[in-house]
C-alpha positions in Angstrom: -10.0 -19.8 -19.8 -7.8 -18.6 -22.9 -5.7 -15.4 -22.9 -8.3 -14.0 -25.5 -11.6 -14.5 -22.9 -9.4 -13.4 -20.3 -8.5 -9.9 -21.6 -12.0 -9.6 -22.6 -13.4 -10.3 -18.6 -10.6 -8.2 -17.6 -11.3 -5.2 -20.0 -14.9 -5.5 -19.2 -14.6 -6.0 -15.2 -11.8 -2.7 -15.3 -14.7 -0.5 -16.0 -15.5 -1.0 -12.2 -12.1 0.8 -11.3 -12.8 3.2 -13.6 -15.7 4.3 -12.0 -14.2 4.9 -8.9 -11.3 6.9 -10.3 -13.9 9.2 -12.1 -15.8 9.9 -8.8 -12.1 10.2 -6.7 -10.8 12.6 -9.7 -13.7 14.9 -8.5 -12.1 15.6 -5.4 -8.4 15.0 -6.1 -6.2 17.0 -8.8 -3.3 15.4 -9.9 -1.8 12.9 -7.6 -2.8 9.7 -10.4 0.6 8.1 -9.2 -1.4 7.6 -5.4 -4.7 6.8 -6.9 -3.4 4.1 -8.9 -1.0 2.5 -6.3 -3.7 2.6 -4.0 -6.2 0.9 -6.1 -3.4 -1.7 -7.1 -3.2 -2.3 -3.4 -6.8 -3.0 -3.3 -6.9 -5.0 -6.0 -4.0 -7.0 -4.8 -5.2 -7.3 -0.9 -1.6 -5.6 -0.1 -1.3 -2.9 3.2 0.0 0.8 1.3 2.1 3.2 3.4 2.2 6.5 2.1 4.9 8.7 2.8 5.3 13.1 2.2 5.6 16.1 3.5 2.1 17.2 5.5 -1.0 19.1 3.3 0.0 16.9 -0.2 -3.5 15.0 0.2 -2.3 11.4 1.3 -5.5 12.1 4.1 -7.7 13.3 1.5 -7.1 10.7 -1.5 -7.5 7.6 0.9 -10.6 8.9 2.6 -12.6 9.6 -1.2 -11.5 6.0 -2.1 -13.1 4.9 1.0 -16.0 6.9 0.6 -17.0 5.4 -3.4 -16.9 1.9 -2.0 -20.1 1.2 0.3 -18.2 -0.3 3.1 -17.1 0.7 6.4 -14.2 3.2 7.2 -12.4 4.1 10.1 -9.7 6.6 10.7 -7.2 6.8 13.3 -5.1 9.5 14.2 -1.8 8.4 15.8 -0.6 10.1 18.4 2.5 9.6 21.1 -0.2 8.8 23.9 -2.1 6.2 22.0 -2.4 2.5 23.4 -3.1 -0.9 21.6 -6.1 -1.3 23.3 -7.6 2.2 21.8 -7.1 0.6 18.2 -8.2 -3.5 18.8 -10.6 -2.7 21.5 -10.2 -4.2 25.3 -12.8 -6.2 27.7 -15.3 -4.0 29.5 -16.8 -4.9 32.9 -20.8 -5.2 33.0 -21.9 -4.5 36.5 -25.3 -6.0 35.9 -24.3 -9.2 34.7 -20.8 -9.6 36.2 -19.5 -10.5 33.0 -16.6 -8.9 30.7 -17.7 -7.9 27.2 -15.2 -7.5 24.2 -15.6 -3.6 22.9 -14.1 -3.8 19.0 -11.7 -0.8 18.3 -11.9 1.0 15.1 -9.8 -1.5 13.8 -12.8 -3.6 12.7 -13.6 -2.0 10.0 -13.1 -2.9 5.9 -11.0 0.7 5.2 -8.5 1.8 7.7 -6.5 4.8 7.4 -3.8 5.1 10.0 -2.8 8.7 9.8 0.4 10.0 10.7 1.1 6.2 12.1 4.8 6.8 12.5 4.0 9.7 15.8 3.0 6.8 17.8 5.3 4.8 19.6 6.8 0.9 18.5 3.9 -0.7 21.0 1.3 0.8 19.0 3.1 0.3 15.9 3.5 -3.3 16.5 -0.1 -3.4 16.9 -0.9 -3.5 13.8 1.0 -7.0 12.8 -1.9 -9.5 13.8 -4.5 -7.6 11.9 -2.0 -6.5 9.3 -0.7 -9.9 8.5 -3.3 -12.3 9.8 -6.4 -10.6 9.3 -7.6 -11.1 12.9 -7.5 -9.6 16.3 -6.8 -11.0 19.6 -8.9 -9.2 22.4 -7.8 -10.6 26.3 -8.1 -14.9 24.8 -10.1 -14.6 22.0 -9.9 -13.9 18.4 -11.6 -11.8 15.9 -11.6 -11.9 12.4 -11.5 -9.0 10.9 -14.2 -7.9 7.6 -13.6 -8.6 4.0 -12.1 -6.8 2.1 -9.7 -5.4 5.2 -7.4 -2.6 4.0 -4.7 -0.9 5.6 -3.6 2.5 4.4 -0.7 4.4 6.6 0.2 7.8 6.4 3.4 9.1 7.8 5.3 12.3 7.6 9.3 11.7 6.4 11.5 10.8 9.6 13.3 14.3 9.4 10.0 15.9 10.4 10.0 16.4 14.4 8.2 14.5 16.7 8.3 11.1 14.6 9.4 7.3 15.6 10.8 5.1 12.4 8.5 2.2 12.2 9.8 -1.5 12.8 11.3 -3.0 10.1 9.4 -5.8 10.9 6.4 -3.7 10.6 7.4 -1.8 7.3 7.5 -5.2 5.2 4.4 -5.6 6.0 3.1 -3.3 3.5 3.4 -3.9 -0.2 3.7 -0.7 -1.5 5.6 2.3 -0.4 4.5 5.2 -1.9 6.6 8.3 -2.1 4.2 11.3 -2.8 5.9 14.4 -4.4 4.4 18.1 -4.4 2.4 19.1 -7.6 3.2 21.0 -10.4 2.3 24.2 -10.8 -0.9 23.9 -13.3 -2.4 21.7 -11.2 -2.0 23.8 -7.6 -3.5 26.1 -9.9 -7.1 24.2 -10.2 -6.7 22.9 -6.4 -6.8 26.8 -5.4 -9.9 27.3 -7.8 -11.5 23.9 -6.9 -10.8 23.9 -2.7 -11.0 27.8 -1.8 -14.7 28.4 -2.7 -15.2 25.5 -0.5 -18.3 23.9 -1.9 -19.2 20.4 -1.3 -18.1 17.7 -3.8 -20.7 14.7 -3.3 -19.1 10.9 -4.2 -21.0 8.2 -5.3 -20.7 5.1 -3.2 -19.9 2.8 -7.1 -18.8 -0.1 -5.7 -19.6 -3.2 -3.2 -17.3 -5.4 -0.9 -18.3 -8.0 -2.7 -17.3 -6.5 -6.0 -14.3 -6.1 -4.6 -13.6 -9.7 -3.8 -14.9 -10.7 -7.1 -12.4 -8.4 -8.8 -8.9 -9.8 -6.4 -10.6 -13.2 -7.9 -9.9 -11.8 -11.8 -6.9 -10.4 -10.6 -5.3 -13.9 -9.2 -6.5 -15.2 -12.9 -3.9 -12.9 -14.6 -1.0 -14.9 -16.5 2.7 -14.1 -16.0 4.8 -16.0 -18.2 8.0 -17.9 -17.3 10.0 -15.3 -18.3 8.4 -12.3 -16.6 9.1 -14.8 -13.1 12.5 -15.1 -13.5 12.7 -11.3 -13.9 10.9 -10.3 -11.0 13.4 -13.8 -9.2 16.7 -11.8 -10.7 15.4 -8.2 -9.1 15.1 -9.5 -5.7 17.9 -11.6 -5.5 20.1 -8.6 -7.0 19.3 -7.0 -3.6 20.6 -9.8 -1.8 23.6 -10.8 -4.0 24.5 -8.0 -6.1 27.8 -10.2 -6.7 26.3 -12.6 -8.8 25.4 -10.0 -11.3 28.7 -8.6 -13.0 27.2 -5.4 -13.4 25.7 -4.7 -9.8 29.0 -6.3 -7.7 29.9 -2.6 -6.3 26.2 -2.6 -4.6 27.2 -5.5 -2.5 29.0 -2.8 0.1 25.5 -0.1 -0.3 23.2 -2.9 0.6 23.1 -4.2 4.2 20.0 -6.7 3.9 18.0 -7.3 0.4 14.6 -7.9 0.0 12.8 -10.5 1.2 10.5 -13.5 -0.2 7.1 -11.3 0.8 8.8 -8.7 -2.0 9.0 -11.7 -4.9 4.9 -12.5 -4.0 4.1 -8.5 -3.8 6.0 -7.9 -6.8 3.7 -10.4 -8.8 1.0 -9.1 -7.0 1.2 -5.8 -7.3 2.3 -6.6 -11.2 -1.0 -8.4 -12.0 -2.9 -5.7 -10.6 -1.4 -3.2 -12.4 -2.2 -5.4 -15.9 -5.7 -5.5 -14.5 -5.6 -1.5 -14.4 -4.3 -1.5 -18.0 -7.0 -3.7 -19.1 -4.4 -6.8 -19.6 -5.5 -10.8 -18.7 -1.1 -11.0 -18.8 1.8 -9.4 -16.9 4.7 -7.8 -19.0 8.2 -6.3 -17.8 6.7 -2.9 -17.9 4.3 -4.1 -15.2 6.8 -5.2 -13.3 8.8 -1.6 -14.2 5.8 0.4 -13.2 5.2 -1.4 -9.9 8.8 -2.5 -8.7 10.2 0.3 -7.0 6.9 0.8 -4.9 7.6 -2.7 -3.8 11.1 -3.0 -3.4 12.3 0.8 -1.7 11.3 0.0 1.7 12.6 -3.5 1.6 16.6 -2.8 1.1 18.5 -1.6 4.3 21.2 0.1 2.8 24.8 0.1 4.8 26.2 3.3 6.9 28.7 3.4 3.4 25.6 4.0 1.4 24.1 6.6 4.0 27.3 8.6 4.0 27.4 8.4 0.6 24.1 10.0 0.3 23.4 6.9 -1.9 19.1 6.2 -1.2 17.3 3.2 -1.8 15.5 4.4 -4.9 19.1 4.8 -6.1 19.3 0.9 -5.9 16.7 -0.2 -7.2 16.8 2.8 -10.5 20.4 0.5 -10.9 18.4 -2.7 -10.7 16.2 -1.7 -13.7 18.7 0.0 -15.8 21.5 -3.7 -15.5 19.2 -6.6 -15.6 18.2 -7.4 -18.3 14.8 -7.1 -19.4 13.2 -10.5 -21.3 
């Protein structure tokens, strides 16, 4: 397949998507910078963790995406007394038969939306990997798989907030995007206030399958990036390692304690295609890689205590990423 028949599949499969943003857009005002990155995740079979103060609609926007695709949803609230066993499921004891049964947890399930994940403790947290990573469950010696497509979207409230644990960083690479949702402006609290306080009910149409979903990460893999666009997206993440190398970056080398790692070079390119899919593009170009990078690259640099008492943050880093490299 040529570029040309692949921008037209693309341009007429993206109509999907934007089907589901006109039913989500019912419910959600503002907020397109979530819907989009959520939808990239989808497309790109990549874990989101959303991050923002509490009542911004993190709950709300995941749980209308869930509800336009006809698939299964589960939502679990984390809490400090949570156990592993209440999100995979454990063996329960049949007194008839004398046998133990597996009882799934809500984790089997194609739409998860761990709320508030980081007010549970590292054990629950860590959890999560297997199904996360693998896309199976263990329960006692066997192993589950879990439904296609299998989505995890996390909720968490910033770590200043009280009564919050910092998730693993083991945990945190995990997902492919981090998303950092921001208060809206004021036009648009305006219609929230004359959409949500009269409190009528907003009915969603269920527009798309699981399978259409599969069959659209398919396109997606089909996208082209040219050489060019790799070696950007190879120069970015090896900036965060060896900001030496790079004449221009060399003071970051004392901000940045650890750099990304190779899961952020496959994400990025990911994430990237996905976003051309979105734009109705069969190709990937920098500004794909613009749009998407710092999503996939803030929670992957661990910046030094110099940095920290410098006030210096990770979007700092990667902002200086985009404005020194050079662009092809």
């Amino acid at each position: 397949m040529n570029i040309d028949e692949l921008n037209l599949r693309i341009r007429e499969k993206s109509g999907i998507i934007e089907n589901v943003q006109t039913e989500v857009r019912k419910v959600i005002i503002g907020q397109d910078y979530m819907i989009r990155r959520i939808l990239v995740g989808l497309l790109a079979n990549g874990h989101l963790l959303l991050e923002g103060v509490p009542g911004l609609a993190k709950t709300l926007a995941v749980n209308t995406i869930a509800n336009t695709f006809n698939a299964t949803f589960k939502r679990i609230q984390f809490t400090p007394d949570l156990l592993p066993a209440d999100l995979t499921g454990t063996l329960i004891y049949n007194q008839k038969t004398s046998e133990f049964y597996p009882k799934k947890g809500p984790i089997f399930a194609n739409f998860i939306l761990a709320d508030e994940i980081n007010r549970a403790p590292a054990k629950v947290q860590s959890a999560l990997l297997e199904s996360m990573q693998e896309r199976t469950v263990t329960i006692s010696d066997t192993t589950y798989e879990l439904p296609k497509p299998f989505l995890v979207m996390a909720t968490q409230n910033p770590l200043e907030q009280e009564g919050t644990y910092p998730l693993p960083e083991a945990q945190v690479d995990r997902f492919m995007l981090k998303l950092i949702v921001k208060y809206p402006n004021r036009a648009e609290e305006k219609l929230i206030m004359e959409r949500m306080v009269p409190d009528k009910e907003i009915t969603i149409n269920k527009v798309v399958t699981p399978e259409e979903i599969i069959e659209l990460r398919e396109d997606v893999k089909q996208i082209y990036i040219e050489e060019k666009v790799k070696d950007y997206i190879l120069d970015l993440v090896f900036a965060t390692r060896e900001p030496e190398n790079y004449s221009s970056l060399k003071d970051l080398k004392n901000l940045i304690e650890c750099g990304a790692s190779p899961r952020a070079t496959i994400y990025l390119a990911q994430a990237a295609k996905a976003n051309a899919f979105l734009e109705g593009r069969g190709y990937v170009t920098p500004d794909d890689i613009k749009t998407i990078g710092k999503d996939v690259l803030r929670h992957r640099i661990i910046l030094t205590y110099e940095a920290e008492a410098e006030q210096i943050t990770q979007d700092n880093i990667v902002d200086r990423l985009f404005d020194e490299i050079e662009v092809p």
